[in-house]
N, CA, C and O of each residue as an XYZ file, in Angstrom:
168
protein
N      -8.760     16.495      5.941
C      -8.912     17.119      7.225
C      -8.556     16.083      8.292
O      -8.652     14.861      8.177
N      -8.104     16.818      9.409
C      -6.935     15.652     10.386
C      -8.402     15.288     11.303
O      -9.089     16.094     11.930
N      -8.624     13.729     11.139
C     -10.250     13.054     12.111
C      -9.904     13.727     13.178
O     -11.005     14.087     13.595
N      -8.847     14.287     14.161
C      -8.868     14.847     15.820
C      -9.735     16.083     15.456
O     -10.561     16.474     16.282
N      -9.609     16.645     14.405
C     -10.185     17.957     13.836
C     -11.483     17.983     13.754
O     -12.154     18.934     14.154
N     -11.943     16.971     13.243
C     -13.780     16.777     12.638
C     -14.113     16.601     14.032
O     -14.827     17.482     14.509
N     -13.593     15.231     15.135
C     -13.861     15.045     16.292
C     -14.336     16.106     17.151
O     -15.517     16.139     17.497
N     -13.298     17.179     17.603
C     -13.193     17.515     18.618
C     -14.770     19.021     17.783
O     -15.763     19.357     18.428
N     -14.504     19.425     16.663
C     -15.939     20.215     15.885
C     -16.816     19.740     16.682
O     -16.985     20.127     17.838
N     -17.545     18.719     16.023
C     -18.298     17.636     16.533
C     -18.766     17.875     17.739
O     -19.924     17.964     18.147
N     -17.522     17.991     18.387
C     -17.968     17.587     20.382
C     -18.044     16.460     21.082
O     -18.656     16.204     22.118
N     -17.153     15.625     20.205
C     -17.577     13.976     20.293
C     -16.307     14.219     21.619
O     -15.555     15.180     21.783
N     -16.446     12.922     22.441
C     -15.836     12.797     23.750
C     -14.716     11.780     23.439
O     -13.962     11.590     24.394
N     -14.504     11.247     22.581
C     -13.840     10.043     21.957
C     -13.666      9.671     21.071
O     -14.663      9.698     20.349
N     -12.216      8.983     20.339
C     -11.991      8.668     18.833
C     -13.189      8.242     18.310
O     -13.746      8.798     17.363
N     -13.731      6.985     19.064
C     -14.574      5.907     19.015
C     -16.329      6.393     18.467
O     -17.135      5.643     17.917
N     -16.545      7.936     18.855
C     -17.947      8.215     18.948
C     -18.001      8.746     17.274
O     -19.069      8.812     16.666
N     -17.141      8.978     16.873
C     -17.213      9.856     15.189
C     -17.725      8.639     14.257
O     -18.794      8.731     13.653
N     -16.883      7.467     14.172
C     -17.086      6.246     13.322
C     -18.645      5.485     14.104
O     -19.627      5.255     13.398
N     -18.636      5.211     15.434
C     -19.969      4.274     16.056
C     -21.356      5.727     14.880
O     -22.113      5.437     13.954
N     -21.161      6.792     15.377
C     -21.965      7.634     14.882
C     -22.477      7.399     13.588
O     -23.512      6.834     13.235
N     -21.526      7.955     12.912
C     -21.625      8.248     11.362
C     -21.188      6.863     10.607
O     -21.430      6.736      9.406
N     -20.646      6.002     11.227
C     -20.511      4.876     10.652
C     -21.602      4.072      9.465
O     -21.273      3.714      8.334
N     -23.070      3.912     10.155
C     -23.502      3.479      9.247
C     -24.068      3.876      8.074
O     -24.734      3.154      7.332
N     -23.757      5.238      7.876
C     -23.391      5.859      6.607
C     -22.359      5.378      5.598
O     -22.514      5.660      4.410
N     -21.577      4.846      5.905
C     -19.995      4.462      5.312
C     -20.314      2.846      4.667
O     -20.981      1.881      5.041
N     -19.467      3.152      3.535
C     -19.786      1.839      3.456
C     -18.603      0.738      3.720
O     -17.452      1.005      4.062
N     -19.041     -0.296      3.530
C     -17.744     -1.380      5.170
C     -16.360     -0.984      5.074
O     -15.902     -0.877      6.211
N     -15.433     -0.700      4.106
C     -14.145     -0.060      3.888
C     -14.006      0.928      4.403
O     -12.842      1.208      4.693
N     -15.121      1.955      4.777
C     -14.660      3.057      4.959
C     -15.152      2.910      6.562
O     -15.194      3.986      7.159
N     -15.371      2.215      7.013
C     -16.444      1.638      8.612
C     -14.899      0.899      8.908
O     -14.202      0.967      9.920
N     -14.749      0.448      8.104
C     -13.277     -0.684      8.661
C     -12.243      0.651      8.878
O     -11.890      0.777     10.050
N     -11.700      1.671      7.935
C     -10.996      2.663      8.215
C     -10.989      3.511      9.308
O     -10.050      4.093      9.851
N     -11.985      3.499      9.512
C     -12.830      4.483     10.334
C     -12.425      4.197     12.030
O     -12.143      4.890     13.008
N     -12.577      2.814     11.728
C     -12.464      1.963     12.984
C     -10.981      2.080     13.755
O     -10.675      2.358     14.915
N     -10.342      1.796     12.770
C      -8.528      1.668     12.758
C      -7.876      3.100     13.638
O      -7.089      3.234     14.576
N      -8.741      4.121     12.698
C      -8.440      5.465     12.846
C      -8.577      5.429     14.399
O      -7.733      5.736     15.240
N      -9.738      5.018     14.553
C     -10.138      5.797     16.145
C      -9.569      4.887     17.016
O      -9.625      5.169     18.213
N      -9.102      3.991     16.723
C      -8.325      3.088     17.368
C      -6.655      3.632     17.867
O      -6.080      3.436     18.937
N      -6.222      4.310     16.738
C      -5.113      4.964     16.644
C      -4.925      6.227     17.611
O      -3.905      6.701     18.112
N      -6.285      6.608     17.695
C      -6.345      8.051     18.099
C      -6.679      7.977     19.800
O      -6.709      9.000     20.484
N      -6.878      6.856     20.259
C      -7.828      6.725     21.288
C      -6.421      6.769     22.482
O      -6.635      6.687     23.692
């Protein structure tokens, strides 16, 4: 599923709020991915 997709569900205001959020669920690979992503997207 495309992350702008889960994001914008969500209601999040920013790439940045999906990964800070749910991040420490993830474990560091997927926190490091996560990161990149919203970096990309921002």
């Amino acid at each position: 599923m495309p992350v702008k997709t889960v994001i914008k569900r969500l209601g999040h205001t920013s790439a940045s709020v999906t990964p800070n959020t749910y991040g420490r669920w993830l474990p560091k690979q997927d926190r490091e991915a996560a990161d990149v992503i919203a970096r990309l997207l921002a």
